[in-house]
Backbone as a ProteinNet text record, in pm:
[ID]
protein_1_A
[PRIMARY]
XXXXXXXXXXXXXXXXXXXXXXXXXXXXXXXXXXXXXXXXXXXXXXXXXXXXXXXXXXXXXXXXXXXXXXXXXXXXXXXXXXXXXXXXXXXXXXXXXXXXXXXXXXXXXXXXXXXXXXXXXXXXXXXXXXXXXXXXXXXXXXXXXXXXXXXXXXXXXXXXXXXXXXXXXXXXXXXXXXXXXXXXXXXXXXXXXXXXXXXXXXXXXXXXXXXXXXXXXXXXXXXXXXXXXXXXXXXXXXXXXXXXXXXXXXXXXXXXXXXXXXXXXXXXXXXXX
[TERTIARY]
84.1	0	89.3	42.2	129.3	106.1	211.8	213.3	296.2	373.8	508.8	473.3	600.1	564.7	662.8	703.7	757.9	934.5	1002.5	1160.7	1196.1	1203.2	1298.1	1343	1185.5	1259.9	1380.9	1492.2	1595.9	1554.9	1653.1	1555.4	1637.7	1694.1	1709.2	1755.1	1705.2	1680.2	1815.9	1877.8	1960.7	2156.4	2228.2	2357.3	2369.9	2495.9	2469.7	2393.9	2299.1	2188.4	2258.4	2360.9	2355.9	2541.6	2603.2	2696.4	2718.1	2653.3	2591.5	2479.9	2458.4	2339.4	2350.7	2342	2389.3	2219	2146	2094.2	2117.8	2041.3	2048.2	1887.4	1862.2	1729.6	1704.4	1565.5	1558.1	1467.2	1475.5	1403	1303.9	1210.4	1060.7	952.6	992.4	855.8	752.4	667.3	522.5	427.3	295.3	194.8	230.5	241.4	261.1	411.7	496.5	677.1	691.5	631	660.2	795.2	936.1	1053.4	1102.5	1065.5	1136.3	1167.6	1168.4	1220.3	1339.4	1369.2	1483.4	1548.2	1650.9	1742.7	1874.7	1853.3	1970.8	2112.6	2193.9	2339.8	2383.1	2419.7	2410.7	2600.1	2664.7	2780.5	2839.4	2906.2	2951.5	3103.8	3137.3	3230.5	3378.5	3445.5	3579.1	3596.5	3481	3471.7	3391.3	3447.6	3448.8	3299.7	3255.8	3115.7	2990.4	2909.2	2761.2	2629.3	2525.4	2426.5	2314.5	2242.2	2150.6	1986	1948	1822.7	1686.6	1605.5	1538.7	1576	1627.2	1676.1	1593.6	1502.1	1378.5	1362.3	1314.3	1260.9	1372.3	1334.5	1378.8	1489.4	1528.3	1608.3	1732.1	1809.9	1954.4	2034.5	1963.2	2117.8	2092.6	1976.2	1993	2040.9	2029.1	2117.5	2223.8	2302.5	2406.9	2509.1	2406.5	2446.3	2467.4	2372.4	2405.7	2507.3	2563.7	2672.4	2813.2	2778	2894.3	2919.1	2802.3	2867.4	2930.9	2874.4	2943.3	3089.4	3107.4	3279.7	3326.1	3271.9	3320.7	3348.6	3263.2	3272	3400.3	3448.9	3528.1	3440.5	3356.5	3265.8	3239.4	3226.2	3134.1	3013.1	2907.8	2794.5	2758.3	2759.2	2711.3	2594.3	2461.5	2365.2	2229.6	2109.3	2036.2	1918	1852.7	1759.9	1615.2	1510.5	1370.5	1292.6	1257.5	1134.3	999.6	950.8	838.8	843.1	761.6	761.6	673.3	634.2	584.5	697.1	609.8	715.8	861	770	844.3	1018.1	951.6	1073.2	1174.8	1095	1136.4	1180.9	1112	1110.9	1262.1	1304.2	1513.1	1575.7	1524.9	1617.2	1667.2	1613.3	1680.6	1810.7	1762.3	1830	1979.4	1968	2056	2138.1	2046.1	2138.1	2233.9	2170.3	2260.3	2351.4	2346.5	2510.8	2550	2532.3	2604.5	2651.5	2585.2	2612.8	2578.9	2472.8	2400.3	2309.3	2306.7	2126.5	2042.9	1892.3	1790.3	1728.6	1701.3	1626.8	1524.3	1377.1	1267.4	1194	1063.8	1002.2	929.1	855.6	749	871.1	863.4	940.8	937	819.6	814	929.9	945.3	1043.6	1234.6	1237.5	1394	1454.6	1534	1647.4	1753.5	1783.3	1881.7	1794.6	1883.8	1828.1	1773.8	1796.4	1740.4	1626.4	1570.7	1482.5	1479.9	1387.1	1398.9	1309.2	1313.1	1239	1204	1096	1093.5	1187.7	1292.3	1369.5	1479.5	1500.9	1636.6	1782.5	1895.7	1988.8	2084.8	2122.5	2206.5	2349.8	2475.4	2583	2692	2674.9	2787.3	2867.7	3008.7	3098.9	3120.8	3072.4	3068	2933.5	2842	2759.3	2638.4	2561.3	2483	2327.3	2237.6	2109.4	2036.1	1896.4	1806	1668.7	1617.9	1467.9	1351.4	1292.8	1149.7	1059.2	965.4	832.8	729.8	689.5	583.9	457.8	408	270.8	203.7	85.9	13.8	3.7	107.8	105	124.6	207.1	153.8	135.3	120.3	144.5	308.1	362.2	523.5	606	552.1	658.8	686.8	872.5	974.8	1037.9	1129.4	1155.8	1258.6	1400.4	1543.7	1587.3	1640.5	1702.2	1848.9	1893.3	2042.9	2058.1	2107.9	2118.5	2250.3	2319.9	2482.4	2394.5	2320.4	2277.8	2137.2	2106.6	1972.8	1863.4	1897.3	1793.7	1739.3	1613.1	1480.2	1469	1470.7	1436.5	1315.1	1218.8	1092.1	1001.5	1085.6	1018.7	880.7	749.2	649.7	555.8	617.6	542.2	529.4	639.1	669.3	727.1	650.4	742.1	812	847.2	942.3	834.8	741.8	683.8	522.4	400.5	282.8	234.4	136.7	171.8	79.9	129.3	98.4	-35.8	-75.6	-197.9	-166.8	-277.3	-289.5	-352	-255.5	-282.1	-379.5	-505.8	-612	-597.8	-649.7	-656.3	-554.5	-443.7	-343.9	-286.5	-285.2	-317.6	-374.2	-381.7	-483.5	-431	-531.8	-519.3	-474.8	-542.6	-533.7	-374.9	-338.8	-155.3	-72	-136.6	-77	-85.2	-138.4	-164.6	-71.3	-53.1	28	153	216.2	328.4	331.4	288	315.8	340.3	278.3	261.5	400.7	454.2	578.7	706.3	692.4	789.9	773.6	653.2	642.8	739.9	739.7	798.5	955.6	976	1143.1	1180.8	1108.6	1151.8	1172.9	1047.3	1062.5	1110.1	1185.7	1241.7	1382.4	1409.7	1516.2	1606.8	1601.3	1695.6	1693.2	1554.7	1542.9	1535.1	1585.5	1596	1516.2	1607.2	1600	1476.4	1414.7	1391.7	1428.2	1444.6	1551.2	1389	1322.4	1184.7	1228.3	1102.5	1108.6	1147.9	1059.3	1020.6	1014.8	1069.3	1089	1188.6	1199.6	1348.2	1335.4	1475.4	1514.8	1438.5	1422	1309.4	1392.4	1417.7	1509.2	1471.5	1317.7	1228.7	1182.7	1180.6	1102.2	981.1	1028.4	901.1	801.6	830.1	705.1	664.6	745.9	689.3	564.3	601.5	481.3	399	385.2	317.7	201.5	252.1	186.4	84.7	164.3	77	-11.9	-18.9	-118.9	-162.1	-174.4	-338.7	-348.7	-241.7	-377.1	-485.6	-380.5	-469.6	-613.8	-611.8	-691	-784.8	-782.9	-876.5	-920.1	-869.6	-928.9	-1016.4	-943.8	-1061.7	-1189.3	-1216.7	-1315.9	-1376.7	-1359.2	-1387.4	-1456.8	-1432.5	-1485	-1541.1	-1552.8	-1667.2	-1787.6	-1768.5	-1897.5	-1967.9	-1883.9	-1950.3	-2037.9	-1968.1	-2035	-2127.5	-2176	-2296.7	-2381.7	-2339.2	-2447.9	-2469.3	-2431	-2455	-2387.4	-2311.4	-2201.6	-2083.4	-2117.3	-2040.3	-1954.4	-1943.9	-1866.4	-1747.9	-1667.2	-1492.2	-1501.6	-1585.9	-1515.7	-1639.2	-1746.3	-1826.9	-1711	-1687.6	-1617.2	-1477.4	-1422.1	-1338.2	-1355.7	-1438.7	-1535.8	-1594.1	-1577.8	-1632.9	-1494.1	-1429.4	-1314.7	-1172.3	-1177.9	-1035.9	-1048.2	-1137.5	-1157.4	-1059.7	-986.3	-857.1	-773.7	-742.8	-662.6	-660.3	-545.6	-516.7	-580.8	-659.2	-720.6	-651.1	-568	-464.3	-436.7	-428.9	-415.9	-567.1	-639.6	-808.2	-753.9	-774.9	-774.5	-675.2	-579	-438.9	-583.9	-630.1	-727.5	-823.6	-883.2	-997.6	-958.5	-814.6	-752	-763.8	-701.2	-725.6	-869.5	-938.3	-1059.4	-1133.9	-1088.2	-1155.3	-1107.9	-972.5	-894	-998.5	-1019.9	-1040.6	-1215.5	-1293.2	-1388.9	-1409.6	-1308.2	-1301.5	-1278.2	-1203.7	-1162.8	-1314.5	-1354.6	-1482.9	-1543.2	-1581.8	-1692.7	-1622.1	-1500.1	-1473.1	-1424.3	-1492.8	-1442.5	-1613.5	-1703.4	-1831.4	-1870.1	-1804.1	-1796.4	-1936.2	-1957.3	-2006.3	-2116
-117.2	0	124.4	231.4	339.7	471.9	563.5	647.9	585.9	793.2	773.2	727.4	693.3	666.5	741.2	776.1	814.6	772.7	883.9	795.1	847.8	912.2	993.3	872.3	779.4	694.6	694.7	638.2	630.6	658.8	765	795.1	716.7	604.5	519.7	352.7	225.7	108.3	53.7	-38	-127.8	-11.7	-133.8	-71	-100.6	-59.1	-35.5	22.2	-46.1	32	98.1	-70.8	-3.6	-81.9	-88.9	-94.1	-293.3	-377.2	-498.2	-539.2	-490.4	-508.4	-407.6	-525.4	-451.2	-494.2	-391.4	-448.5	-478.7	-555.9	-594.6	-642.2	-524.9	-534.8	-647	-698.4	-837.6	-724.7	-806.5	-737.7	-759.6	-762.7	-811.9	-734	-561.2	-468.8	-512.5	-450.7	-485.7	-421.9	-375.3	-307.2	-389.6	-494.9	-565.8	-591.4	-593	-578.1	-452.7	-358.2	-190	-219.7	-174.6	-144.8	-302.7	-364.9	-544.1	-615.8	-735.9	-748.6	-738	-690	-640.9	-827.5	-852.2	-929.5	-868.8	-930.7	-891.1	-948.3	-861.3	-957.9	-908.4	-964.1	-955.7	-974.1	-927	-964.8	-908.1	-961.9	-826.7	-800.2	-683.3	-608.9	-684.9	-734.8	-820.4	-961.2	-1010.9	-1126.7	-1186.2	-1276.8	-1334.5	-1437	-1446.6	-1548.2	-1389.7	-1437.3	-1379.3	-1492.7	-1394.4	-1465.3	-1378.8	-1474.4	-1406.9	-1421.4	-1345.8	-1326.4	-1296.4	-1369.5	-1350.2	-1355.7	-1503.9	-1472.5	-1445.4	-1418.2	-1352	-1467.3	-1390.7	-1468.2	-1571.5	-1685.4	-1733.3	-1651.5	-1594.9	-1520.3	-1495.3	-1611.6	-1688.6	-1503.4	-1429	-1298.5	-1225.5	-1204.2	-1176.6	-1261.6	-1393.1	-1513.3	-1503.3	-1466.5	-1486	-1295	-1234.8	-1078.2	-1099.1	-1141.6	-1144.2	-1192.4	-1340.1	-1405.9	-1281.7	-1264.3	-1130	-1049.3	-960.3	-864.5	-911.2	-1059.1	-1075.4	-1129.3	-1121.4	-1208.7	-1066.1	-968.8	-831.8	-753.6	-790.5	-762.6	-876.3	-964.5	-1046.8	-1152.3	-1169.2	-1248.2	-1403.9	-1508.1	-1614.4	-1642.1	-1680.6	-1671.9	-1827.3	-1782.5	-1921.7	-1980.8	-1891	-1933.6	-1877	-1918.6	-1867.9	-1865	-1748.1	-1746.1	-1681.8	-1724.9	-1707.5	-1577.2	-1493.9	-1436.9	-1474.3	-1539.4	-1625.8	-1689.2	-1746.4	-1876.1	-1762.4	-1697.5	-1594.6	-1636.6	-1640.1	-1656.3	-1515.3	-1477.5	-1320.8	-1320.9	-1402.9	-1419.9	-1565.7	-1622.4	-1745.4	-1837	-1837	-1880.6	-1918.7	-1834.2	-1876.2	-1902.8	-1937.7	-2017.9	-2146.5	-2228.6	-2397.1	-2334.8	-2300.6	-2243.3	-2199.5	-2097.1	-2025.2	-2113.8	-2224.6	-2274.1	-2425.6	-2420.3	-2495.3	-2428.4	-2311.1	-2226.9	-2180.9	-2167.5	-2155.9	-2221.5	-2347.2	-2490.4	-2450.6	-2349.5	-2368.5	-2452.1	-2429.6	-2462.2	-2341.9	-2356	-2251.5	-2303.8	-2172.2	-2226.8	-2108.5	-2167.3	-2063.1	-2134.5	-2050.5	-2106.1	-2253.7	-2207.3	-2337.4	-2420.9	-2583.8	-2674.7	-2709.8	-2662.2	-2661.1	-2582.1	-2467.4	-2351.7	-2437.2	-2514.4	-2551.8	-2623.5	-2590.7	-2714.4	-2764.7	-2874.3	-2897.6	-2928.1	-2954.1	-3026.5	-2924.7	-2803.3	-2749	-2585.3	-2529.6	-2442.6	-2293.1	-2249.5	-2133.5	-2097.9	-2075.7	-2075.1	-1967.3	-1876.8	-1747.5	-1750.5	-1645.2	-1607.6	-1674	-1738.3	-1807	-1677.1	-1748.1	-1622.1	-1723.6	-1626	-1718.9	-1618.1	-1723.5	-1636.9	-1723	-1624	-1649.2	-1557.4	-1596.1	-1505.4	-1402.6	-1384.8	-1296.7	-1228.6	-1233.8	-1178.6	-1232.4	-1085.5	-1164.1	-1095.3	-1234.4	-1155.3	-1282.5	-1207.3	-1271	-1278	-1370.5	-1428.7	-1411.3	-1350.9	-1251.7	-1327.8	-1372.9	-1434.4	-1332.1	-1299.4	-1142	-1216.7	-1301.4	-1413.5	-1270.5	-1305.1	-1206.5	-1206.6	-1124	-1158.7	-1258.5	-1313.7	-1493.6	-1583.3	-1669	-1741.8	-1786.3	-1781.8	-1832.1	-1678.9	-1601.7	-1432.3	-1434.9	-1418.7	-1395.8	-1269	-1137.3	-1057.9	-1114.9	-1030.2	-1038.1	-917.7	-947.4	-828.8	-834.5	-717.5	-672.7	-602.9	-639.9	-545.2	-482.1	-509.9	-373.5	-291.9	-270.3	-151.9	-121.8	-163.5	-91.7	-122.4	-237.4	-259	-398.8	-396.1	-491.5	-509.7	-635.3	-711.6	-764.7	-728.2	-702.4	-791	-826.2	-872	-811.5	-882.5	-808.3	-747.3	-758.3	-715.2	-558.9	-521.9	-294.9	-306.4	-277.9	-215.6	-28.3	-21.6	46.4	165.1	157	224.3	196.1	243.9	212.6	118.3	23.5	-73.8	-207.1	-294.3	-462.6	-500.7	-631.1	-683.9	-834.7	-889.3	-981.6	-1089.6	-1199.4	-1317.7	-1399.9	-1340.1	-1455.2	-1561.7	-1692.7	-1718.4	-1765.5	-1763.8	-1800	-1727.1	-1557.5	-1438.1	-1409.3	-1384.4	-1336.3	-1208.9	-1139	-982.6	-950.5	-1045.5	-1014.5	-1076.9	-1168.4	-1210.1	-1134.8	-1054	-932.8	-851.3	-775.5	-655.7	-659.1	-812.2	-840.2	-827.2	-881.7	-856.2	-696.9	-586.5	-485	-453.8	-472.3	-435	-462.2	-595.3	-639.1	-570.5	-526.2	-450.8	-305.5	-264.6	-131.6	-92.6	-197.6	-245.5	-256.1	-285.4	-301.2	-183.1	-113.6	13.1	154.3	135	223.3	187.6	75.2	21.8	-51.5	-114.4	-163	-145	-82.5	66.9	29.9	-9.4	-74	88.4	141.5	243.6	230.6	147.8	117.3	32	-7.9	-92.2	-109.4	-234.1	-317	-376.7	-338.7	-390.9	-491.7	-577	-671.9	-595.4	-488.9	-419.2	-276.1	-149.8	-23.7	14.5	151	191.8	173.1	200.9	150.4	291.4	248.1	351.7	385.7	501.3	567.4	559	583.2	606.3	491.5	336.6	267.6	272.1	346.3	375	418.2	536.4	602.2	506.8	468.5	321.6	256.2	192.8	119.7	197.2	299.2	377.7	405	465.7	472.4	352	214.3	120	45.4	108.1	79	131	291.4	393.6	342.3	290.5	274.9	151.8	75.3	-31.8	-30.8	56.7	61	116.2	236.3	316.3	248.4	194	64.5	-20.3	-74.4	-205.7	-96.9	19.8	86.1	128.7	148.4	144.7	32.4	-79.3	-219.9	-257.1	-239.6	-235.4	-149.4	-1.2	20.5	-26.7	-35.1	-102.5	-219.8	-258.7	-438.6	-388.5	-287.9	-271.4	-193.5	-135.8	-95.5	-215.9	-334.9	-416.7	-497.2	-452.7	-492.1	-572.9	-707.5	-849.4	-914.4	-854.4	-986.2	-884	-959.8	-883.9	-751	-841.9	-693.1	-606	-610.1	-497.9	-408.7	-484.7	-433	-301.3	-375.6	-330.1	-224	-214.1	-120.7	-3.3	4.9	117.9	188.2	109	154.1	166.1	84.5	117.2	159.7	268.2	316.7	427.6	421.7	544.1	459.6	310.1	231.4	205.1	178.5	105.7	-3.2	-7.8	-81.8	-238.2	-255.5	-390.8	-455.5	-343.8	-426.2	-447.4	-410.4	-452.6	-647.2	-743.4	-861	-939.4	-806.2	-846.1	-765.7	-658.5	-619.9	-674.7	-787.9	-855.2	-938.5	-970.7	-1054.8	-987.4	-895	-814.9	-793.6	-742.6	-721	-893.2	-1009	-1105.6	-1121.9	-1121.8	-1111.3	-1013.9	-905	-798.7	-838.1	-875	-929.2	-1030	-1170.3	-1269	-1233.5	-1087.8	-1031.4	-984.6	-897.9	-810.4	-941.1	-1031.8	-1125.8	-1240.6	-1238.2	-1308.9	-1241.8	-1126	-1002	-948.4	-1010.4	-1023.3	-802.7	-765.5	-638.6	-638.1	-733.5	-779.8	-856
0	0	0	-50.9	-71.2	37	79.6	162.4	233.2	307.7	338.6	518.6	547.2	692.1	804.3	900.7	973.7	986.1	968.1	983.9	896.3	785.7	694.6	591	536.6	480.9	390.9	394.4	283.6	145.1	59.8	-77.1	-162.3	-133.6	-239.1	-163.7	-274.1	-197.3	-228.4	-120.6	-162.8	-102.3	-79.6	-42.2	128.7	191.3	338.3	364	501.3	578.1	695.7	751.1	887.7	861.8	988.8	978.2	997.8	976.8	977.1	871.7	805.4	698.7	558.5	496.9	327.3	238.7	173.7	90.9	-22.8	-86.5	-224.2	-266.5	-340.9	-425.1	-523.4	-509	-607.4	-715.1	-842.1	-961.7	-939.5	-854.4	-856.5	-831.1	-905.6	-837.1	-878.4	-791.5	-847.8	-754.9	-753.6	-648.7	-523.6	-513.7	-383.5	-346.1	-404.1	-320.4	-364.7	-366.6	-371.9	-507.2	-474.4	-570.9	-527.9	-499.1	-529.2	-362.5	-370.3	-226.2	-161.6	-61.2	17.6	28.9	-16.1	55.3	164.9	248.8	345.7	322.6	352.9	390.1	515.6	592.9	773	765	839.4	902.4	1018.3	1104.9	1167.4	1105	1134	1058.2	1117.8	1021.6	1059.7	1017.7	1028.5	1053.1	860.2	837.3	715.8	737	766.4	751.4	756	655.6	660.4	615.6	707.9	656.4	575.6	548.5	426.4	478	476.2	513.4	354.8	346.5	234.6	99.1	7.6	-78.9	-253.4	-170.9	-236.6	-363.7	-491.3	-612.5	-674.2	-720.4	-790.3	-900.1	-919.1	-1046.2	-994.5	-1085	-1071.6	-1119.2	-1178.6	-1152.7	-1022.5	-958.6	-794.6	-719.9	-716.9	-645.9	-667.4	-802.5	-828.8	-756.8	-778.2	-695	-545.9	-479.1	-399.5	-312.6	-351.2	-348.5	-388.5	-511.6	-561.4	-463.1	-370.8	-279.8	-160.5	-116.7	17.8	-36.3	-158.1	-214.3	-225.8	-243.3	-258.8	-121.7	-28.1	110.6	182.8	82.2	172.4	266.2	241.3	296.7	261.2	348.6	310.9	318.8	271.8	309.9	408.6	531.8	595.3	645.6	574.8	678.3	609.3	565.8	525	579.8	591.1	710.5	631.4	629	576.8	705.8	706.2	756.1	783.6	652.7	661.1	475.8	461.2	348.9	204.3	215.2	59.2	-38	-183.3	-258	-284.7	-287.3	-334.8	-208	-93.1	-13.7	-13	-53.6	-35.8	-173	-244.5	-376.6	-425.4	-412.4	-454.6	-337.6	-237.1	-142	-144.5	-222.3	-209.1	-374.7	-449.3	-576.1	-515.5	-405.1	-324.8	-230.1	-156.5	-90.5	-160.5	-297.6	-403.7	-415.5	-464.8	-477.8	-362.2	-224.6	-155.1	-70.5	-52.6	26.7	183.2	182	334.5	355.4	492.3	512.9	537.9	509.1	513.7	629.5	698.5	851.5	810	916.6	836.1	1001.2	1031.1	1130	1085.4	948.5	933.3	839.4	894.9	825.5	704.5	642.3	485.4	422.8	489.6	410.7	428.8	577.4	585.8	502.8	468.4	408.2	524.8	556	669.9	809.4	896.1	1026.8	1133.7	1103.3	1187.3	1120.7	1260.4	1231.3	1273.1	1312.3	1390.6	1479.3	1615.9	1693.3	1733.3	1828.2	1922	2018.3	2021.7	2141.9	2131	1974.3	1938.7	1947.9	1959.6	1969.7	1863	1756.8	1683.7	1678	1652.8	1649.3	1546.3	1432.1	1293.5	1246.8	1311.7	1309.5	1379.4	1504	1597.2	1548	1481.5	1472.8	1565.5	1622.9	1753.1	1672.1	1643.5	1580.9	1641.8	1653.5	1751.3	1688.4	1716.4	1636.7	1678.7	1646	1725.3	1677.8	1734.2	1651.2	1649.3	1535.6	1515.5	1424.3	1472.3	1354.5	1335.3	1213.1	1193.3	1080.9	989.1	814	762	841.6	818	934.6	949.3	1074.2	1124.4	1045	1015.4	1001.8	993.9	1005.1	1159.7	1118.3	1212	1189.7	1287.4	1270.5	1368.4	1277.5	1325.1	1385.2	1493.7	1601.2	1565.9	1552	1552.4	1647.1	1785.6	1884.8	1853.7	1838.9	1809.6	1708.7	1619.6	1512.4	1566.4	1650	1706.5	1583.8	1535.9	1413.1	1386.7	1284.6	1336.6	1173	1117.7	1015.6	999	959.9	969	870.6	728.3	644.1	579.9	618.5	563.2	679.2	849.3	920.7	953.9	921.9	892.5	790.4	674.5	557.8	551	459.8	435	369.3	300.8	277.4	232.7	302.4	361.8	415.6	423.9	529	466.2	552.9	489.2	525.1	454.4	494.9	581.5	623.7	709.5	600	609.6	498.2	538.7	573.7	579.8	482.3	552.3	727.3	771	733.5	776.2	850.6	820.8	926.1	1008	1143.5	1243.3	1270.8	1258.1	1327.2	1419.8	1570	1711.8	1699.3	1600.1	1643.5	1566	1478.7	1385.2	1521.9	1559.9	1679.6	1750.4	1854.6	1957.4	1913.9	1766.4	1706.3	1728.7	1630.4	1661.5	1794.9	1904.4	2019.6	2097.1	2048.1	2072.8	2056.8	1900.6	1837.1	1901.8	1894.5	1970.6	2168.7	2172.6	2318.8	2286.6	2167.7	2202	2115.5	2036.6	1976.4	2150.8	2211.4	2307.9	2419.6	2429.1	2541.5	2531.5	2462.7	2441	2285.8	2276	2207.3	2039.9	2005.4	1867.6	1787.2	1689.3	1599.2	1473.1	1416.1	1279.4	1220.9	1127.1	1022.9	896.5	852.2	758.2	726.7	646	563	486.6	445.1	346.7	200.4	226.3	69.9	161.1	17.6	85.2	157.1	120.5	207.3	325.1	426.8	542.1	617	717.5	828.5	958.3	938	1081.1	1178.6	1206.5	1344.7	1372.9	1399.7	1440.8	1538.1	1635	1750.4	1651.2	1561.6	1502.4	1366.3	1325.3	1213.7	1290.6	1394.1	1466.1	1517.2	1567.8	1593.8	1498.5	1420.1	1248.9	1267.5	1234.2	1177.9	1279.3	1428	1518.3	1489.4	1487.9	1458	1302.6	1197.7	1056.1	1113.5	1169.7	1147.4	1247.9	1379.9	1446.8	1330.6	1261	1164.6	1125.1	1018.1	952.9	1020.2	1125.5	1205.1	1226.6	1262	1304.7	1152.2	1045	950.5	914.6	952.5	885.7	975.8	1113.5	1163	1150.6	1081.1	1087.6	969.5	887.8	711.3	804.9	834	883.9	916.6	1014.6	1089.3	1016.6	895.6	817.1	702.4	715.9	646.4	568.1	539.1	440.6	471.3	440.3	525.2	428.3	315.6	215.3	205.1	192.2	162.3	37.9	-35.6	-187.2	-150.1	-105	-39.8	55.3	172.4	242.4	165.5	88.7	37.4	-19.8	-142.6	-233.3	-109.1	-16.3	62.4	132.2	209	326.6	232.5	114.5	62.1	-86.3	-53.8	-220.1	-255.9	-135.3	-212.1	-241.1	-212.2	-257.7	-343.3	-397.1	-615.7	-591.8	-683.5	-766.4	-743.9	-781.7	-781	-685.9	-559.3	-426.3	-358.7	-441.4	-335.6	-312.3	-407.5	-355	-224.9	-227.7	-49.1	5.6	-19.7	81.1	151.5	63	63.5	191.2	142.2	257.3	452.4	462.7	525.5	595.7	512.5	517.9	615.3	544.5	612.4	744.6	771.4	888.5	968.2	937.5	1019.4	1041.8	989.4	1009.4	1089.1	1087.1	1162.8	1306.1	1352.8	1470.3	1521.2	1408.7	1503.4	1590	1451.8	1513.9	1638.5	1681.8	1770.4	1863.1	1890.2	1997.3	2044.7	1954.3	1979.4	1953.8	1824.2	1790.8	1704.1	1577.9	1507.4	1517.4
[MASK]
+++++++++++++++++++++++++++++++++++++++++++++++++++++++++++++++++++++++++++++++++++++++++++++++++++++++++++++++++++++++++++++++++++++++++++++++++++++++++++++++++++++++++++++++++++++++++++++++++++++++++++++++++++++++++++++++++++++++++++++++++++++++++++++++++++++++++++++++++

């Protein structure tokens, strides 16, 4: 969805973000990955092993780029790590971990390659690098967000983008575990010294506190929006839609629809509806 968000987003995608995280843009724009998906390259500074976070689409010359910068950074790539299972994120990871001879760890076991996974409150350490595994369900049931505590920064995937904000993948999405995620992240932005966001898609976001901030009051609007449609009648998704997101493009109404059911399934099990 489009509109700017709080944080001085970065006016251009891809390169060092932070002093641990390099992007590299996949070719895959489109109304729904905004300018393409963000792949990460993670390292800490010195140390010859990195890992890779999201090795987005299938398309062997971004697989093959990305590999290029961490050989350009002096880097190995040792470790490949999923956010959650979408193609747009996932799709060139077994491709990726053919050319790089990792394993892919992801929460849901469909996405892993190799013996192991990724859990909530995991702490992993490659190459002196210390990054930590947040479980944030909601846009999917399987979305994980990565903590970089030395850069004060939060790998977010599709749960804070970079620029306007995501939908909830009914039904595999729940709202109320979308909410609590924010609510989570909102807690370590104003408390434990989180800054940054490192989005799936969209430039990098300076202000985190006010990123989440933002996307609690849209999304509260919204839920109060689709509750009153409901109560004037209007119960089916593309009704719904056709009223509350008519300033929205056209293209993204059916992620809306999605949304929209999520946010419906909440009223009525909050007894709103």
């Amino acid at each position: 969805m489009t509109g700017l968000l709080p944080g001085d987003p970065a006016a251009g995608i891809g390169g060092e973000a932070t002093p641990r995280a390099i992007c590299v843009l996949a070719p895959n724009p489109s109304p729904m990955t905004l300018d393409g998906t963000n792949t990460w390259l993670l390292s800490e500074p010195g140390s010859d092993l990195a890992v890779v976070v999201d090795p987005g689409p299938l398309h062997e010359g971004h697989l093959r780029r990305v590999i290029e910068t961490a050989e350009q950074q002096g880097k190995r790539i040792a470790l490949t790590l999923l956010t959650h299972g979408h193609a747009d994120h996932s799709e060139g990871a077994a491709r990726f971990a053919e050319l790089t001879r990792t394993e892919v760890r992801a929460l849901d076991p469909a996405y892993r390659l190799g013996s192991e996974g990724l859990t909530n409150g995991q702490r992993l350490d490659v190459g002196g690098l210390d990054l930590r595994v947040v479980g944030t369900p909601g846009h999917t049931s399987d979305s994980l967000t990565f903590h970089l505590p030395a850069d004060g920064a939060i790998l977010t995937g599709d749960t804070v983008l970079g620029r306007g904000t995501t939908m909830v993948a009914h039904p595999d999405g729940r709202l109320g575990d979308y909410l609590d995620s924010l609510r989570h992240l909102h807690t370590m932005a104003a408390e434990h010294g989180v800054g940054t966001v490192l989005p799936g898609h969209g430039p990098v976001l300076a202000d985190a506190l006010g990123a989440v901030e933002y996307y609690l009051a849209h999304r509260a609007a919204r839920l109060a929006q689709v509750e009153t449609a409901a109560e004037d009648g209007l119960r089916t998704a593309p009704e719904v839609v056709a009223r509350v997101y008519a300033d929205v493009d056209r293209a993204l109404w059916p992620a809306a629809e999605l949304s929209v059911l999520a946010q419906l399934e909440y009223l009525e099990e909050h007894g709103l509806i």
